[in-house]
C-alpha positions as CSV (number, residue, x, y, z in Angstrom):
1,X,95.8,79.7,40.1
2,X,98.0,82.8,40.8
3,X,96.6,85.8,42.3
4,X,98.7,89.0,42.2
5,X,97.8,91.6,45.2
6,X,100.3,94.7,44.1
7,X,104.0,93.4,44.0
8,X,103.1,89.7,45.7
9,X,101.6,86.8,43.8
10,X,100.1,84.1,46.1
11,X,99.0,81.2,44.7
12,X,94.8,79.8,45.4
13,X,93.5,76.8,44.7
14,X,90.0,77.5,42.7
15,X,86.8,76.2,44.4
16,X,83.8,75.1,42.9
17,X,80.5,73.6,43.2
18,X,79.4,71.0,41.0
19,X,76.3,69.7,40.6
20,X,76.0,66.4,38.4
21,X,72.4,64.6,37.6
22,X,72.8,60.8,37.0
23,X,69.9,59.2,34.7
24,X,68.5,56.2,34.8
25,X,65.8,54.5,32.5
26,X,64.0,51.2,34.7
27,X,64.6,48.1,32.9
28,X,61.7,46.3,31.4
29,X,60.2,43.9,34.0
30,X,58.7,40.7,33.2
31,X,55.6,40.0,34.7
32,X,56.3,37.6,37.3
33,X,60.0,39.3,38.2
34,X,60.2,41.6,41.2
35,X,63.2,44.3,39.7
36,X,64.3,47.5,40.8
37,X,62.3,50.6,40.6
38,X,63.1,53.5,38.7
39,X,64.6,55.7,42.1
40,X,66.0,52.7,43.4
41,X,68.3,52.0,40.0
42,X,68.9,56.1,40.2
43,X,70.3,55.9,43.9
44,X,72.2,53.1,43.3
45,X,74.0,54.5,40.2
46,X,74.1,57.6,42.2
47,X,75.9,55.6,45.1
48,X,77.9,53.9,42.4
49,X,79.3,57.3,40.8
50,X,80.1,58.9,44.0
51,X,82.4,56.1,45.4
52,X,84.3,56.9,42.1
53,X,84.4,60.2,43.0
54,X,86.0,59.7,46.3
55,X,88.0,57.0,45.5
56,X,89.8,57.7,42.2
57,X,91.7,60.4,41.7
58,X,92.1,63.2,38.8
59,X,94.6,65.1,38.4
60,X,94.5,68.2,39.9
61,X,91.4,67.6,42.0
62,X,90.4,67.3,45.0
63,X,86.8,66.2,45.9
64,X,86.4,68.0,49.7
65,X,82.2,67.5,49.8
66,X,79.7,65.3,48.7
67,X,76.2,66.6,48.8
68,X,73.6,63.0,48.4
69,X,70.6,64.8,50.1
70,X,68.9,66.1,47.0
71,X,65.7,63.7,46.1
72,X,65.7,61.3,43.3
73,X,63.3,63.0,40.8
74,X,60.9,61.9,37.4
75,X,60.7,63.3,33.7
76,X,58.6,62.2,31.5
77,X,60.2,61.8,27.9
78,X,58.4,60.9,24.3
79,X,59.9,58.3,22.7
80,X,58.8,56.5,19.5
81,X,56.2,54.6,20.3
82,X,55.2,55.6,23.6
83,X,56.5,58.2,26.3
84,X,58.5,56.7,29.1
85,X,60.0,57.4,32.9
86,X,63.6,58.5,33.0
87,X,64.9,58.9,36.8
88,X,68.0,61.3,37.6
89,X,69.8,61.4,40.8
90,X,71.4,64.8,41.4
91,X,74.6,65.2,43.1
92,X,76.6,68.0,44.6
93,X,80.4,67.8,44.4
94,X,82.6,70.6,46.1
95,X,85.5,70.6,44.3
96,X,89.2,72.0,44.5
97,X,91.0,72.2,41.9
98,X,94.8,73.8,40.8
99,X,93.6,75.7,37.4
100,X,90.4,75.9,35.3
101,X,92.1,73.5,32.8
102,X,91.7,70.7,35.5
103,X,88.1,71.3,35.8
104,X,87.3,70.5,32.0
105,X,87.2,66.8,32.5
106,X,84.1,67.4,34.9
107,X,82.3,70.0,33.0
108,X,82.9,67.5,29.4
109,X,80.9,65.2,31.5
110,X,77.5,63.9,30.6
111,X,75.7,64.4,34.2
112,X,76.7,68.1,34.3
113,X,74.4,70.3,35.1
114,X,75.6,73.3,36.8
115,X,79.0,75.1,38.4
116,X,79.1,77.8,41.2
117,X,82.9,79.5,41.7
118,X,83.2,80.2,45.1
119,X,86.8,80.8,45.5
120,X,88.2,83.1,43.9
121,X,85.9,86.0,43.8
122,X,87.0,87.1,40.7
123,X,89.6,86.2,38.0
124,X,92.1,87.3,35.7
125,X,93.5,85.3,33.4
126,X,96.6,85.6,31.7
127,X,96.5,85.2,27.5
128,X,98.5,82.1,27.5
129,X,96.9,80.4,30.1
130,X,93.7,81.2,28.0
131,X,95.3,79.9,25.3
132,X,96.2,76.6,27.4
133,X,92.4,76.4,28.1
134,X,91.2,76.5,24.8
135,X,93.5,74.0,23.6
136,X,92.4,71.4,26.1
137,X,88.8,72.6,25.2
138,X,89.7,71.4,22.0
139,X,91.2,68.4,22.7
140,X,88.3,67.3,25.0
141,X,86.1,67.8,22.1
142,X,87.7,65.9,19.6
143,X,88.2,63.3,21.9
144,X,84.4,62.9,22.4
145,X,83.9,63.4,18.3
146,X,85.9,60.4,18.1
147,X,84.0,58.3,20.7
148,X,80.8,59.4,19.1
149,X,82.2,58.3,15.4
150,X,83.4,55.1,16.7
151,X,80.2,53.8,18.5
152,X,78.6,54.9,14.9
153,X,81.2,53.0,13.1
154,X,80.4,49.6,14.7
């Protein structure tokens, strides 16, 4: 991102915090089978998700923290027949990144949840790189229409 302080322009990576919640229904145990608990299936995907996070990259991103500390937690959901335990495990991600545009492919995930700016303070942003942004909003979009049409499809 490109800062302009009177006739300079410096360039500053934008920070963020992230926070993502990871859900998890417990399987349906048989009688006679010892399974996982609901928290234990939510830490493990938790554990799961974050060695993506620090080991595959994105473009434009860099992942400096990983907050796990936050407690597994319960919500009770209706469904059809009866109501039934889902688990999330929340996350917090501090995240650098080079422009907004490379933060969409966080925020279009499903585990999102929240976002805190900390760097910079505040923003201006320049029409076309407004225009940039909406067009990869777009894009994002339609690419999940089109996941959502095909899983229908089949």
């Amino acid at each position: 991102m490109k800062i302009q302080i009177g006739d300079e322009v410096l360039t500053e990576h934008i920070r963020v915090v992230v926070r993502l919640d990871y859900r998890t229904e417990p399987q349906v145990k048989k009688r006679f089978l010892k399974g996982k608990n609901g928290t234990e299936e939510a830490e493990e995907l938790r554990e799961q998700q974050v060695a993506l996070w620090r080991n595959v990259p994105l473009q434009g991103i860099i992942v400096e923290d990983v907050d796990m500390s936050l407690e597994v937690y319960m919500v009770k959901e209706a469904g059809k027949n009866r109501d039934y335990e889902v688990f999330f495990a929340p996350v917090i991600l501090t995240l650098r990144a080079e422009s907004i545009e490379d933060l969409i492919p966080v925020l279009m995930n499903n585990e999102f949840r929240r976002i805190e700016f900390l760097n910079p303070e505040s923003m201006h942003i320049h029409r076309l790189d407004m225009e940039r942004l909406l067009y990869k909003l777009n894009q994002a979009f339609q690419q999940e229409i089109r996941k959502i049409e095909t899983y229908y499809q089949d």
